[in-house]
C-alpha positions as CSV (number, residue, x, y, z in Angstrom):
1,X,-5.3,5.2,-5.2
2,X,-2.9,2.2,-5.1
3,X,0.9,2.8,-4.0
4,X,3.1,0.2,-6.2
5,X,5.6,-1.7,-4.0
6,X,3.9,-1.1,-0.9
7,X,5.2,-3.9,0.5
8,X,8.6,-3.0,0.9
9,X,7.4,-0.1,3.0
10,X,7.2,-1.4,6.7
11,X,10.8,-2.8,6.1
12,X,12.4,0.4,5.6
13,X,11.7,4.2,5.6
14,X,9.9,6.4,2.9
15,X,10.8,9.5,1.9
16,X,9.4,12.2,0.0
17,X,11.4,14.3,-3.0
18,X,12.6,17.0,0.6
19,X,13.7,13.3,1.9
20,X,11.2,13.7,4.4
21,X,9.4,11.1,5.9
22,X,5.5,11.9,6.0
23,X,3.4,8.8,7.8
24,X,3.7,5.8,9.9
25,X,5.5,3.0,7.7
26,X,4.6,0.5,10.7
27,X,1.0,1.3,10.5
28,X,-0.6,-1.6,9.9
29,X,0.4,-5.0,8.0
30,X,1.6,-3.8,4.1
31,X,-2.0,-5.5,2.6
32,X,-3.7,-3.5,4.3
33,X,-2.3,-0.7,3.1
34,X,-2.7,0.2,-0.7
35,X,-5.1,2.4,-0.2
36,X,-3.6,4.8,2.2
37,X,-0.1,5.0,0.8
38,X,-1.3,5.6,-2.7
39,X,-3.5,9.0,-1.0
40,X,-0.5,9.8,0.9
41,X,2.0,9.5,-2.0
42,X,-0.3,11.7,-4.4
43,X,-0.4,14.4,-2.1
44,X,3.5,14.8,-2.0
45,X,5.0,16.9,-3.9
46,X,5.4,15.8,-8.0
47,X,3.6,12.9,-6.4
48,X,6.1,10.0,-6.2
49,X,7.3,8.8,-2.7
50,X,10.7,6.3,-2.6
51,X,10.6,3.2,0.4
52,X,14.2,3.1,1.3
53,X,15.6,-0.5,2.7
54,X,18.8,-2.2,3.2
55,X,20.4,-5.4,2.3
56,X,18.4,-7.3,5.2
57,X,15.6,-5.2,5.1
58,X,15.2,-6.1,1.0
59,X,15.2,-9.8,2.1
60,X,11.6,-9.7,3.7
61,X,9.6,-9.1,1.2
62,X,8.8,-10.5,-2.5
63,X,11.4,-9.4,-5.4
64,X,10.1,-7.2,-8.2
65,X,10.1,-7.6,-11.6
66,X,12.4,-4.5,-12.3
67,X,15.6,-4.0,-9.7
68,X,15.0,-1.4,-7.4
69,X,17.8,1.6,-7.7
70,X,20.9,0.7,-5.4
71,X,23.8,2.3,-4.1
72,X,26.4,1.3,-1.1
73,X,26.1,4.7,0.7
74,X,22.4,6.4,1.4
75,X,24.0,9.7,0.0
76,X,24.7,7.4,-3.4
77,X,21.4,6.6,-3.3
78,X,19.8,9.3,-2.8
79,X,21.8,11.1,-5.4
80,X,20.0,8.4,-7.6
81,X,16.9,9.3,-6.8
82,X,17.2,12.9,-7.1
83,X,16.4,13.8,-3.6
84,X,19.2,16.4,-1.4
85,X,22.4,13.9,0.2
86,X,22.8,15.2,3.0
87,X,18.9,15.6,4.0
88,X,18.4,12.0,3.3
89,X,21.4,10.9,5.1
90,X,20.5,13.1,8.2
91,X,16.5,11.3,8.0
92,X,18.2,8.0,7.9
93,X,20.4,8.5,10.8
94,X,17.5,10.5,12.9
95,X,15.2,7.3,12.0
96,X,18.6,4.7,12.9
97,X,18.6,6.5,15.8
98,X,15.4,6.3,17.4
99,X,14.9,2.5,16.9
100,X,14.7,-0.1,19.6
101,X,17.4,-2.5,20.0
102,X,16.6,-6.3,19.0
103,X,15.3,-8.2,16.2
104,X,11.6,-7.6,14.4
105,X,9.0,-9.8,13.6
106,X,7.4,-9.3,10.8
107,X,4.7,-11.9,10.9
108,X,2.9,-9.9,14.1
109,X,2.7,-6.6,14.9
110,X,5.4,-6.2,16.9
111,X,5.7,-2.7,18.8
112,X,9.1,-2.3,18.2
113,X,8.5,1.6,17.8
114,X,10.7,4.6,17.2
115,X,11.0,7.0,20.1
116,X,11.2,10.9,19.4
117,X,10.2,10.8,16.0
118,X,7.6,12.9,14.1
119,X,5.8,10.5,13.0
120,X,7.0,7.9,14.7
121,X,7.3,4.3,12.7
122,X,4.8,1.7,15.0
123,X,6.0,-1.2,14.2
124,X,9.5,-3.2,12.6
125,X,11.9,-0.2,13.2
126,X,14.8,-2.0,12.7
127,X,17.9,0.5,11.5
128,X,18.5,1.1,8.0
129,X,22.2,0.3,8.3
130,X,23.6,-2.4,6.1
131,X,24.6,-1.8,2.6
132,X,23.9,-2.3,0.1
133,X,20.9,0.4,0.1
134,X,17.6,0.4,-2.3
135,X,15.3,2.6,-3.4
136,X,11.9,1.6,-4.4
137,X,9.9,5.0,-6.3
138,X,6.3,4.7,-4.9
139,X,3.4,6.2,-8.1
140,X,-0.2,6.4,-6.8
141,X,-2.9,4.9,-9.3
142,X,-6.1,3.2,-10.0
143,X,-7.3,-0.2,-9.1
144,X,-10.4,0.7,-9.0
145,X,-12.9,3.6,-7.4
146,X,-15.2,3.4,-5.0
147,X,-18.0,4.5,-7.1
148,X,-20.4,2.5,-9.3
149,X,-23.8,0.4,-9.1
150,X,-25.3,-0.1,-5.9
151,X,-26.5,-4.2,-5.7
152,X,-28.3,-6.2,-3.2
153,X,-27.0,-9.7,-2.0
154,X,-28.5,-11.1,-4.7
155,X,-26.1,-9.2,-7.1
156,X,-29.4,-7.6,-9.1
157,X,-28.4,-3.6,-9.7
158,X,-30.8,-1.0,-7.6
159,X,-32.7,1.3,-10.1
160,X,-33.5,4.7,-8.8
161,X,-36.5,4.0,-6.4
162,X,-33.8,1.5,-4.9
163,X,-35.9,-1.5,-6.3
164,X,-33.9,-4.2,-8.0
165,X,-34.0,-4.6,-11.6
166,X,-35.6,-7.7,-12.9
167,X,-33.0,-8.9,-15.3
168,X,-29.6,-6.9,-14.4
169,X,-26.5,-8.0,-12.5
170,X,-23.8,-6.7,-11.3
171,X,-20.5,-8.0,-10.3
172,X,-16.7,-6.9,-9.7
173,X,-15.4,-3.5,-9.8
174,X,-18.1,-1.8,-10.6
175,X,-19.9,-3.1,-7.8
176,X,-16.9,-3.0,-5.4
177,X,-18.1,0.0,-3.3
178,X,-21.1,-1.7,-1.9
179,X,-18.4,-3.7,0.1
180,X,-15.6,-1.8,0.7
181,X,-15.3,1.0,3.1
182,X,-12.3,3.7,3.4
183,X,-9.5,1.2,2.6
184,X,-8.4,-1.8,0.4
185,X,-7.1,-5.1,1.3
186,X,-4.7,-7.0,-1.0
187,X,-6.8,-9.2,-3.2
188,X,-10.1,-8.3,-2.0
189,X,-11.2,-7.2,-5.9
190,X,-10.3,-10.5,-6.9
191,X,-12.7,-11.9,-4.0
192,X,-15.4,-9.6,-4.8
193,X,-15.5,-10.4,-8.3
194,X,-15.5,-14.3,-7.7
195,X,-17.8,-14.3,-5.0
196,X,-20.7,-12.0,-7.0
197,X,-19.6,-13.7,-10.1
198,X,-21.0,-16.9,-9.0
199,X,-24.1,-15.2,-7.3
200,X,-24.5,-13.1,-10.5
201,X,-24.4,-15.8,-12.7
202,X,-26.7,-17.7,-10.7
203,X,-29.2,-15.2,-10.7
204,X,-28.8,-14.6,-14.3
205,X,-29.9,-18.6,-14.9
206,X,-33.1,-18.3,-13.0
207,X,-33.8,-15.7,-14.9
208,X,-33.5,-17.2,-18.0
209,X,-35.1,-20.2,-16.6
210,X,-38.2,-18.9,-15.7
């Protein structure tokens, strides 16, 4: 699955509809990440998530097409989202809390990491403390699955008996599994298709040529 506006997560918090926070925002850079935040958000409950910034924190990453829901109090907007006040508020100030003092970087991986937190937030803690406040609802869905034809490097599709077929090629999604592993990086599908696209077509001329 793919988490929509996974970016915006390693610049804030995310909390589930008991505004609890359920994984590492700081993991790992937010391209790297599709993948795991759209498994984590559909195994929440009603399976929808919310990333939870602030007026700086909202400044680091692109804007989206539809405005994120905002309020100038945490309780507001969580209220808004239809998650519990006070629970949200007391996440926010437990995560405010337990974050090291100083600036983040967000172009490196910078270890400023909670302290005392289950789970604890990596990297880019920085406090969720300056109104106004957004919420971001995270969906899971598809980009693609790992499933489909298995293909050699010459983008021909494996029959059964794992020989290539003479005359079939294979490129993009459907092929996307013989790269990818457990994860997704932002605009690998894009890559895949192009590169096999080429070396499909390719094949497909000698073919013809023959």
């Amino acid at each position: 699955g793919i988490a929509s506006r996974v970016d915006g997560v390693p610049f804030g918090v995310v909390l589930n509809k008991s505004a609890k926070r359920f994984y590492d925002e700081g993991e790992d850079f937010w391209p790297k990440r599709y993948a795991i935040w759209g498994r984590l958000v559909a195994s929440q409950p009603d399976q929808i998530a919310y990333a939870i910034v602030d007026s700086e924190g909202v400044e680091r990453f692109m804007p989206s097409v539809f405005a994120p829901i905002a309020d100038d109090t945490i309780e507001g907007l969580a209220s808004k989202l239809s998650i519990d006040p006070v629970a949200a508020k007391n996440t926010v100030d437990a995560f405010n809390a337990a974050c090291p003092d100083g600036p983040i970087d967000q172009m490196s991986l910078d270890g400023k990491t909670t302290k005392g937190l289950t789970p604890e937030k990596s990297n880019w803690s920085a406090p969720i403390s300056k109104p106004p406040f957004f919420g971001y609802p995270l969906r899971p869905g598809i980009t693609f699955t790992y499933m489909g034809v298995a293909v050699n490097d010459r983008a021909q599709v494996l029959m059964k008996d794992g020989k290539p077929a003479a005359n079939l090629f294979a490129a993009g999604e459907i092929m996307a599994g013989n790269v990818l592993g457990q994860g997704y990086l932002g605009g690998i599908g894009m890559t895949i298709g192009g590169v096999f696209g080429r070396i499909a077509g390719a094949e497909a001329a000698r073919v013809l040529n023959r």
